[in-house]
C-alpha positions in Angstrom: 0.0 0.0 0.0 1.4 3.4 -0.6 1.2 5.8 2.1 0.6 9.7 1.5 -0.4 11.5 -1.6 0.9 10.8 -4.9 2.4 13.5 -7.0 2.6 11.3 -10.0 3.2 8.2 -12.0 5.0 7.2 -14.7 4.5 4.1 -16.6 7.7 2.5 -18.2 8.1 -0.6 -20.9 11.5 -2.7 -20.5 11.8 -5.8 -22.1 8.3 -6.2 -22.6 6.8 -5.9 -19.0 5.2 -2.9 -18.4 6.1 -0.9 -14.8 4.7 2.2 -12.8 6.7 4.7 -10.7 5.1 6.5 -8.0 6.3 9.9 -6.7 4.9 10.3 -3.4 5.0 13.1 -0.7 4.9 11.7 2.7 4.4 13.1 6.5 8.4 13.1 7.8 8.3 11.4 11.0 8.2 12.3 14.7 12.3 13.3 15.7 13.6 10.5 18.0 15.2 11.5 21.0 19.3 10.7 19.8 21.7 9.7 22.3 24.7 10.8 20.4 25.7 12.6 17.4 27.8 11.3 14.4 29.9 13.5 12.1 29.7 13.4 7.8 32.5 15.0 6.4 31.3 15.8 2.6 34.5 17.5 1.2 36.8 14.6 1.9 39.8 13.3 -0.4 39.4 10.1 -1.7 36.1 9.4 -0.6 33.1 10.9 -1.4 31.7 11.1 2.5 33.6 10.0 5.8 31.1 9.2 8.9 32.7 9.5 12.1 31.1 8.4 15.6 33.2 10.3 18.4 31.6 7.5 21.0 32.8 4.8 19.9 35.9 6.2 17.6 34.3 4.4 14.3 35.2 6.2 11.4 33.6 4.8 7.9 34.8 5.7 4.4 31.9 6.2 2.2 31.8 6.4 -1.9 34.5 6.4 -4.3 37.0 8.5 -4.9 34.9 11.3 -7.0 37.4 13.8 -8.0 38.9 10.8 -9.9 35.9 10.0 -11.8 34.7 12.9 -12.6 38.4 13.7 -14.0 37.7 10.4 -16.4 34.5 11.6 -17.2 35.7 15.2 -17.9 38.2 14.0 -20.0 36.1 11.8 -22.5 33.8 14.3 -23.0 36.8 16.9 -24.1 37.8 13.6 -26.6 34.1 14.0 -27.8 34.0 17.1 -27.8 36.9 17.6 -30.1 35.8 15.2 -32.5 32.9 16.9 -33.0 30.6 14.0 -31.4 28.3 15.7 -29.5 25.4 12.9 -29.5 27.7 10.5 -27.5 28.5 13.7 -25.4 25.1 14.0 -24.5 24.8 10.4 -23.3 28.0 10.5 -21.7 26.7 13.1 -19.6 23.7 11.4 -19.0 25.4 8.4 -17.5 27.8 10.9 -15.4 24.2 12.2 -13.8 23.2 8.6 -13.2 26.0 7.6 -11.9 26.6 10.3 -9.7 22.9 10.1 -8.2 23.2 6.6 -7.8 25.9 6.6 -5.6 25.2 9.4 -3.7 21.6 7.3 -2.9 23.9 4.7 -1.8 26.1 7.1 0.6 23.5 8.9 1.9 21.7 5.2 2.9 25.3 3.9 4.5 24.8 7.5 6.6 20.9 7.0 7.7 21.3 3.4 8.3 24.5 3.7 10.5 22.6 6.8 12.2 19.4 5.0 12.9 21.1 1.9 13.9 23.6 4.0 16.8 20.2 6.4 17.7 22.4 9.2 16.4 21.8 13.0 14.8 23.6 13.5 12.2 26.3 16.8 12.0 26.9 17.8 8.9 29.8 20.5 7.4 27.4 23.4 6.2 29.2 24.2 2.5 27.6 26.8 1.0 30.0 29.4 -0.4 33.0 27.2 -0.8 33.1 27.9 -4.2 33.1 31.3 -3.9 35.9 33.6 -4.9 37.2 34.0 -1.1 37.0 30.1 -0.1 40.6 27.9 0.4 38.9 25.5 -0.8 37.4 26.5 -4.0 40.1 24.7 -5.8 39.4 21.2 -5.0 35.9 21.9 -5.2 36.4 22.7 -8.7 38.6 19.9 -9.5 36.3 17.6 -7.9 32.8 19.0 -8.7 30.8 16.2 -7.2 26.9 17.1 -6.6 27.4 18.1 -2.7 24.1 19.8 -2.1 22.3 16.5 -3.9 24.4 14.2 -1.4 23.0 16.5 1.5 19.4 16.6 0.1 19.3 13.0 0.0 20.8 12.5 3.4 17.6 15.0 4.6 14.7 13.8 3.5 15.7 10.0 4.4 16.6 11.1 8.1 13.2 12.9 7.6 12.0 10.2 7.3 13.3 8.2 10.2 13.0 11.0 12.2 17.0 11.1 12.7 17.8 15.4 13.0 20.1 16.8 10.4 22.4 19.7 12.4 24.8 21.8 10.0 27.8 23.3 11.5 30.8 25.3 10.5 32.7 23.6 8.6 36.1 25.2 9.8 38.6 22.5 11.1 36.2 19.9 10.9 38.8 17.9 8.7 41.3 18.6 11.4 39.6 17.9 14.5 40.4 14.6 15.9 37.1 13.0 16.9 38.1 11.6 20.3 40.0 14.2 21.7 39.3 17.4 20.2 42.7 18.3 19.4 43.1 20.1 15.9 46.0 18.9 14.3 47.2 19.0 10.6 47.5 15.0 8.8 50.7 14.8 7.0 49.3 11.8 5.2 45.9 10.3 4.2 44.7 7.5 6.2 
């Protein structure tokens, strides 16, 4: 049975079986009272998203590394490009989008799951601006250019509706601070 009111369908033929998609907006559920909080790190190297639980020290790499496929990607399309192909650099992109939205579904599930599992909120790094023309970081972002806000969207509405709270917080050392102890330290290397 679907629950709450349905925006839409749409009705798709694949091999010849016919299926229906339902968009449907739902009542979020009641916010659980959380015991603790776990930490997403969105703007991480190698690794699309890195969860951190300061309780227990857990620290989960989550995604691929997106700064190298998007470089792949961005680098067949210049080869289609050039040649003048620019109806297999339209599907290219297309797959890109796909892919790109299919694993930050995935992500943002590894995130809800562990927080609903633990009873945890969820903190956030709040990112808007870091590509603006002040931000240390605007250079990876651009080299990177993975869909950040979509990731964050996605991670919403399915602690929405869990009732797991989202909190954003500034994102300034966040990379830095050690999870346990607080300390803000530098890494020399990647771990």
């Amino acid at each position: 049975p679907i629950e709450g009111f349905v925006r839409s369908a749409e009705f798709i033929k694949r091999e010849g079986e016919w299926y229906v998609m339902f968009c449907v907006n739902t009542l979020a559920a009641p916010v659980v009272t959380t015991t603790s909080i776990v930490g997403v790190d969105f703007n991480s190297v190698g690794n699309i998203a890195v969860l951190s639980d300061p309780q227990t020290g857990h620290v989960r790499h989550l995604g691929w590394d997106g700064a190298g496929s998007k470089d792949n990607f961005r680098r067949r399309k210049a080869h289609l490009a050039s040649q003048g192909k620019f109806q297999l650099l339209s599907k290219l992109r297309r797959k890109q989008s796909r892919r790109s939205s299919y694993q930050n579904h995935c992500v943002s599930k590894q995130i809800v799951d562990y927080a609903v599992s633990h009873c945890c909120a969820i903190a956030v790094e709040s990112l808007k601006g870091i590509s603006s023309s002040g931000s240390k970081a605007k250079r990876y972002v651009q080299k990177s250019q993975w869909a950040f806000a979509q990731l964050l969207s996605f991670v919403q509405y399915k602690a929405a509706l869990h009732g797991i709270p989202v909190v954003s917080v500034n994102p300034a050392y966040t990379s830095q601070t050690c999870s346990r102890c607080g300390s803000i330290t530098k890494p020399d290397h990647k771990w």
